[in-house]
N, C-alpha and C positions, 0 to 999 in steps of 0.2 A: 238798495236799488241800483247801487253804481256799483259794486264789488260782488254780491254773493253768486256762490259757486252751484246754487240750485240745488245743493243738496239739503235732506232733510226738511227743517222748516225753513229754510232760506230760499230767498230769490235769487233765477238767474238774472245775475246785474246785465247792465246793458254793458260793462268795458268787456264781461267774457263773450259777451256777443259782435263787440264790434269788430270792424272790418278793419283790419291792418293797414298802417300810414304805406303808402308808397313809394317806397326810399329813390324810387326814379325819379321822384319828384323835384328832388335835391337835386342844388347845383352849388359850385365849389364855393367856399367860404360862407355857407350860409348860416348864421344863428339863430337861435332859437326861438326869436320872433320872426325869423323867417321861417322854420320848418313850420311855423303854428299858420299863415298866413297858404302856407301850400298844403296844409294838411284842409284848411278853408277849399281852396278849388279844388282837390279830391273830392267832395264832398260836392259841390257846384257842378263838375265832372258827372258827378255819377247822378246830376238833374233832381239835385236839393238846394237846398239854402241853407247852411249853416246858424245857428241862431243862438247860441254859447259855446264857450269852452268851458272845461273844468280842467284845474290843475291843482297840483300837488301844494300846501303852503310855501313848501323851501326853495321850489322853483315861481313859483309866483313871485316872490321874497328875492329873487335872485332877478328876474325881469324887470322888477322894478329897479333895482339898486345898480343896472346896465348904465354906463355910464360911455360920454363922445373920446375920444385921443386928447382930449384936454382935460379930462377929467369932470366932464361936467353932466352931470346926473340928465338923462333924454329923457324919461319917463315921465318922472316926478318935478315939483318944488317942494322940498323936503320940510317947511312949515308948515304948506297948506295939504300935502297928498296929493293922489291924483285920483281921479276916474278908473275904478273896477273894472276895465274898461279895454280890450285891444282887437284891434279891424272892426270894429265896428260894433262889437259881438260883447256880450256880461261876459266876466270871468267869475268863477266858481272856485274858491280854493277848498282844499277839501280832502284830508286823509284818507279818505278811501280813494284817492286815486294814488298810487303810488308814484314815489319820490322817482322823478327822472322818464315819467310818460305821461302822457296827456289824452283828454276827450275831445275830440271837436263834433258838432254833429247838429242835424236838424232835430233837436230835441224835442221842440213843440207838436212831432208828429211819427218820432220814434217810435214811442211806445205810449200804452194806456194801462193805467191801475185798474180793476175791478176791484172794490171796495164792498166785499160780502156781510162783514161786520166790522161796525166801528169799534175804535177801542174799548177795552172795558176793563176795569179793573178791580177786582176785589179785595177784600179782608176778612181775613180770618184766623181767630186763636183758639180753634178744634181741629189743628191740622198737626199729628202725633200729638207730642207730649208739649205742644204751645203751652198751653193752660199751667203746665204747672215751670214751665222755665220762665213765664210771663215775658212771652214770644210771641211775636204776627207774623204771618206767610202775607204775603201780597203777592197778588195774580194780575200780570197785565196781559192781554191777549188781541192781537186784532187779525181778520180773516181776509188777506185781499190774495190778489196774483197779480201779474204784470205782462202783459202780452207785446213784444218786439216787432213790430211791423217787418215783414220778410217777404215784400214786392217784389214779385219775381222782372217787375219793369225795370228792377233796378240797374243801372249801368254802372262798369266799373273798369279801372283799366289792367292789366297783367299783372297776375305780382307771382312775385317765385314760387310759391307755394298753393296756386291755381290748381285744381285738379277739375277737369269734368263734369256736368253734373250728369250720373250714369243713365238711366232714362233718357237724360236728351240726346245725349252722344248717341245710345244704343237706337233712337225712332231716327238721327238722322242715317246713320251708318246705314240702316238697313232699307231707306229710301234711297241711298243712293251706289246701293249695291257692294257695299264695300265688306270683308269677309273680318269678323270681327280679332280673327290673328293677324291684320294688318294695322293694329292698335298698340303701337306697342311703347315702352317706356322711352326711347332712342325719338323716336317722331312727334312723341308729345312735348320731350324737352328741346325739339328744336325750334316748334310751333311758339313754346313759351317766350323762349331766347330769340325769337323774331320780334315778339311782340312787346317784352319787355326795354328792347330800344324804340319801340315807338310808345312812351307812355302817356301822350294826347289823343291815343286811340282808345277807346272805350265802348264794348257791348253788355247789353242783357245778357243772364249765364243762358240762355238758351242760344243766344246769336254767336257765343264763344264755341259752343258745341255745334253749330253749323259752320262756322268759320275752320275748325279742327277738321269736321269732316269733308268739307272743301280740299283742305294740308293735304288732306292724307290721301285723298283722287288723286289729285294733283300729281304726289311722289310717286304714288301707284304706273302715273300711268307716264309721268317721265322716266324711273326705271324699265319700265317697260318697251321703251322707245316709241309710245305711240304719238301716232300722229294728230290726232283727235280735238279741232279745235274749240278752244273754251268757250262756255256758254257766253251770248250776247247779253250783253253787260256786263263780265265778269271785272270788267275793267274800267267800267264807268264811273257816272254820279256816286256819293257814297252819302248815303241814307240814315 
């Protein structure tokens, strides 16, 4: 549920669905309880509540055993343990997340299993030549899926590898007049490169594609040298 690649009989996990940490998050010297704590407000940001982490054993393992410039273990007390436990949040250790990345996420409303058939398992020694090598096949089988919740309300801030979502570019563009060869690769990486210095800015992927198609009036019509003043509010309250 946390790793498969959807192919075949596998599910897609929720890590091939999730939404990439945003390295703007990061600020200098920060460690790994700190990306995990900013990887929490991404998640806050985009108007969820984070409600675990999951991590890999060797970095879990490695979290704990973080110790002060005096050498004295912050985490733990190393007789009694400490609390599975970090910002507030369970931690999940766990192989299928791989060594060296992490899950943080509102997991209690991520996703939902459909549960079609429960498990079932059988036996049986009439399957080839059981009978005479005195041999059992054992069948276990169960029927669900897993559906990711994919709220298009969802907010989120720039990351490098943003693209449009093509439908909404395409309804805003052609609301506001704009000729669809004025979209080009040069204007959208500079929309990004705007935006990715402001990474406490956050929209809906539909308000990202109004925002874009704003950019590109805009350039439109300052190369153009017009004079054409921007709509009332363009520069007001921000909502």
């Amino acid at each position: 549920m946390l790793a498969g690649d959807g192919t075949g009989q596998n599910l897609l996990g929720l890590i091939p669905q999730a939404t990439a940490f945003n390295n703007a998050l990061r600020k200098a010297g920060d460690t790994k309880i700190d990306t995990l704590r900013r990887a929490i407000l991404q998640v806050r940001i985009a108007e969820y509540r984070a409600s675990a982490i999951a991590l890999n054993p060797i970095d879990w393992a490695d979290l704990e055993l973080t110790k002060d410039s005096t050498g004295q273990y912050i985490w733990v007390n190393v007789q009694d343990g400490g609390q599975q436990r970090m910002w507030r949040l369970p931690v999940i250790d766990t192989n299928a997340v791989p060594e060296g990345e992490f899950l943080v996420g509102a997991f209690n409303i991520a996703a939902q299993v459909f549960d079609r058939e429960d498990a079932n398992v059988e036996v049986s020694t009439e399957d080839g030549d059981n009978f005479t090598k005195n041999m059992v096949t054992i069948r276990a089988e169960e029927r669900l899926a897993m559906a990711v919740s994919a709220d298009d309300r969802l907010r989120f801030p720039m990351t490098e590898d943003w693209q449009p979502n093509a439908e909404d570019l395409a309804a805003q563009t052609r609301l506001m007049g704009i000729p669809v060869e004025a979209i080009t690769p040069e204007v959208v990486g500079c929309f990004k490169a705007h935006y990715l210095a402001l990474p406490d800015t956050a929209h809906t992927s539909k308000r990202w594609a109004n925002e874009l198609a704003k950019w590109i009036k805009r350039e439109r019509a300052f190369a153009a040298g017009s004079d054409e003043p921007e709509p009332w509010g363009a520069k007001g309250v921000k909502v």
